[in-house]
N, C-alpha and C positions, 0 to 999 in steps of 0.2 A: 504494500500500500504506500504510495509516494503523494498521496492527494496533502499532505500537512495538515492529517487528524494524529493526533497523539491520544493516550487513554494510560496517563500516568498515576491513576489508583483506579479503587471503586470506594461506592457506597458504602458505610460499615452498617449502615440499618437494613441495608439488603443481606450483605453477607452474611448478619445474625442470622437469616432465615435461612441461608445454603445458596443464595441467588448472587449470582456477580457480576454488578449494572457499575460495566465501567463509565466515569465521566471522564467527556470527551473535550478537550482543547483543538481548537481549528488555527494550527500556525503560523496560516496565511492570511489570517485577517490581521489588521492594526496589532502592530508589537506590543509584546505583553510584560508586563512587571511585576514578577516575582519576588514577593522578601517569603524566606521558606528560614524557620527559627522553630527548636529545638533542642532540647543538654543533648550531651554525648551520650549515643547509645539507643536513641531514641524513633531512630528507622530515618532520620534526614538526610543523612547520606546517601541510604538507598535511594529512597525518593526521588535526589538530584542525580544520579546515573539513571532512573526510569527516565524522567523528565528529558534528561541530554543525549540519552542515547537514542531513544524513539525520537526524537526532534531531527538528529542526525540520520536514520532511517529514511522520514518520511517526508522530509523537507527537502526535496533536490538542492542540490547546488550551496545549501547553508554553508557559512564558515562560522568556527564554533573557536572564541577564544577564552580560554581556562589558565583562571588565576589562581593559585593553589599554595599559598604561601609556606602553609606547612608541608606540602609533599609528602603526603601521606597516604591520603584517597583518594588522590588519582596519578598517583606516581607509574601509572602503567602508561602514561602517556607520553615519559620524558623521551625529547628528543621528536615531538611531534611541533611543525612550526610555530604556531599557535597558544605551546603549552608553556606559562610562566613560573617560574617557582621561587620560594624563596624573596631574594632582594629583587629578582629580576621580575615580580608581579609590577611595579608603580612602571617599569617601562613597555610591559604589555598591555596596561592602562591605558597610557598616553598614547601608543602605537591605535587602540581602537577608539580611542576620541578624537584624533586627528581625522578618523577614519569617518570619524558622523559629521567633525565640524565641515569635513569636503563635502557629504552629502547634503547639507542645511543649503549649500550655494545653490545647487542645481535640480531641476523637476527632473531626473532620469529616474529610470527604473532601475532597482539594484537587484542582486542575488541577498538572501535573507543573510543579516549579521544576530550571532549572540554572544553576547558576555556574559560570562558566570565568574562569578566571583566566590571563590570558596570558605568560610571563615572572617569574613569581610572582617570583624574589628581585630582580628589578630594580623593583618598583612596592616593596617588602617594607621595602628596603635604603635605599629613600630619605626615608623617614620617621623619626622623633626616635625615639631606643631605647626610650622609653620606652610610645609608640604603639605600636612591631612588638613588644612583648613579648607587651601589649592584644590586639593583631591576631592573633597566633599561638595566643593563648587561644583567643581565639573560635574560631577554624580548628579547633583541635580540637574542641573542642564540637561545632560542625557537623560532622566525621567521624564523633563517636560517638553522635551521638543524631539527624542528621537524615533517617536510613537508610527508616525505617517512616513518614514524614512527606513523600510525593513528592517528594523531592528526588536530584538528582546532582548531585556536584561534579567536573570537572575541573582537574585543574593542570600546567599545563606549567612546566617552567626545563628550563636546560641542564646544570645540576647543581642535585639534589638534597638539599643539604648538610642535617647534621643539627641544625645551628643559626638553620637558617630553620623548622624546627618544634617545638611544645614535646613534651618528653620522652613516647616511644613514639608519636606522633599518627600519623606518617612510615608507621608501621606498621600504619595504620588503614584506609590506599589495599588496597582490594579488586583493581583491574586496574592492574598496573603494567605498562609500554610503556616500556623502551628502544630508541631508532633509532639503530643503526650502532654503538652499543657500543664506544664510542671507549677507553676503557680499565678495565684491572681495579677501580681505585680505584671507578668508577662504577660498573659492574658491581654489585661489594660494597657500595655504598651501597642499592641498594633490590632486584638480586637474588642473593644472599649463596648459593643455595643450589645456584647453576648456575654459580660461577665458572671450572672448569671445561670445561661445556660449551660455553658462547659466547662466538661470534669476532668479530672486527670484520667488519663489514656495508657493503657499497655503500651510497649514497644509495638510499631508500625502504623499506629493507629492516632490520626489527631483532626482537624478541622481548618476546612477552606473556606475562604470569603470571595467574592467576587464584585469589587466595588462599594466593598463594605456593609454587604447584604448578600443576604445567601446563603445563610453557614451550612454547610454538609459534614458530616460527619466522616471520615475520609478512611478510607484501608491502605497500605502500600502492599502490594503481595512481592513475593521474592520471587526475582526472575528465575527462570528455567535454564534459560542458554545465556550465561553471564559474560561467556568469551566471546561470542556472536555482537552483543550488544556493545562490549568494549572496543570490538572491530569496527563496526560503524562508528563510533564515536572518533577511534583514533583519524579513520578518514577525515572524517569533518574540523578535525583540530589541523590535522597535518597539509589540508585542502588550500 
């Protein structure tokens, strides 16, 4: 399937029953923004290989760049063009914002671009304050203007603090994903409006919003063919 539908969980209300109604993302509409938060351990990382790799499947032509500061979980991509690690994430940054700010000039049609950013406040946090102010600039900008310009951005951390983005940006993420919903404080950082309804989560299982309404109750299942999906992804990094 190369039409750019992806199907990176299902429903956990269905699953209780035995039924698996995945929800479906269409990647060729309007770029999407992703803030996906979660502790360690808590199925987010899976999540972001479903999300990156089926993106990489069924999105021809995509190029996919991965900032990985820790090199850790996705260290199977070193040596892929695309794949940043370490100190060398702020200049893979800059390498795809250069990339949007060329796009903002001209009405052409592009091939689809995405950034994932891995751990976003640990690559964020370890640079001069005066750089992550820079950085966090940009960041928004690219939220608020790289939408109609084929791009998607995701980000993961484990918290979402409000000082790792500049004022309102935080608020710019179209699909927010918390996994396991470790506590209210986090909850109310990125979904204020369901504090309430969500409860803490087993590993793989947490809650999506879409525009800040919608919550669904989310499953991540574990892939089947782990090496298959990591083949497509390395393509799209190394593309």
């Amino acid at each position: 399937m190369t039409d750019g539908i992806i199907r990176p969980f299902a429903d956990e209300d269905y699953w209780q029953y035995g039924i698996t109604k995945w929800i479906e993302w269409d990647m060729k509409k309007d770029g999407y923004r992703v803030l996906l938060s979660g502790p360690s351990g808590s199925g987010k990382t899976t999540l972001a290989n479903a999300i990156l790799c089926k993106t990489a499947r069924n999105l021809p032509g995509c190029e996919i760049y991965l900032l990985d500061y820790k090199n850790i979980d996705f260290a199977y991509l070193d040596g892929a063009k695309r794949y940043f690690k370490y100190d060398g994430c702020t200049d893979g940054f800059m390498e795809f914002y250069n990339i949007f700010e060329e796009r903002l000039k001209y009405p052409d049609s592009y091939d689809w671009l995405i950034l994932y950013i891995d751990e976003y406040p640990s690559w964020l946090l370890s640079i001069p304050s005066k750089e992550q102010k820079d950085i966090m600039s940009r960041m928004a900008r690219l939220l608020n203007l790289s939408r109609a310009k084929r791009i998607h951005i995701i980000i993961s951390c484990q918290k979402p603090l409000g000082e790792l983005f500049s004022v309102g940006s935080r608020e710019s993420f179209s699909h927010k994903i918390l996994m396991q919903a470790p506590s209210k404080e986090t909850i109310g950082m990125i979904m204020p409006n369901f504090k309430e309804e969500i409860e803490t989560c087993p590993t793989g299982v947490g809650y999506c919003t879409v525009n800040d309404t919608n919550l669904t109750k989310i499953r991540v299942p574990w892939s089947r063919n782990i090496e298959a999906m990591q083949s497509d992804l390395w393509k799209a990094v190394d593309r």
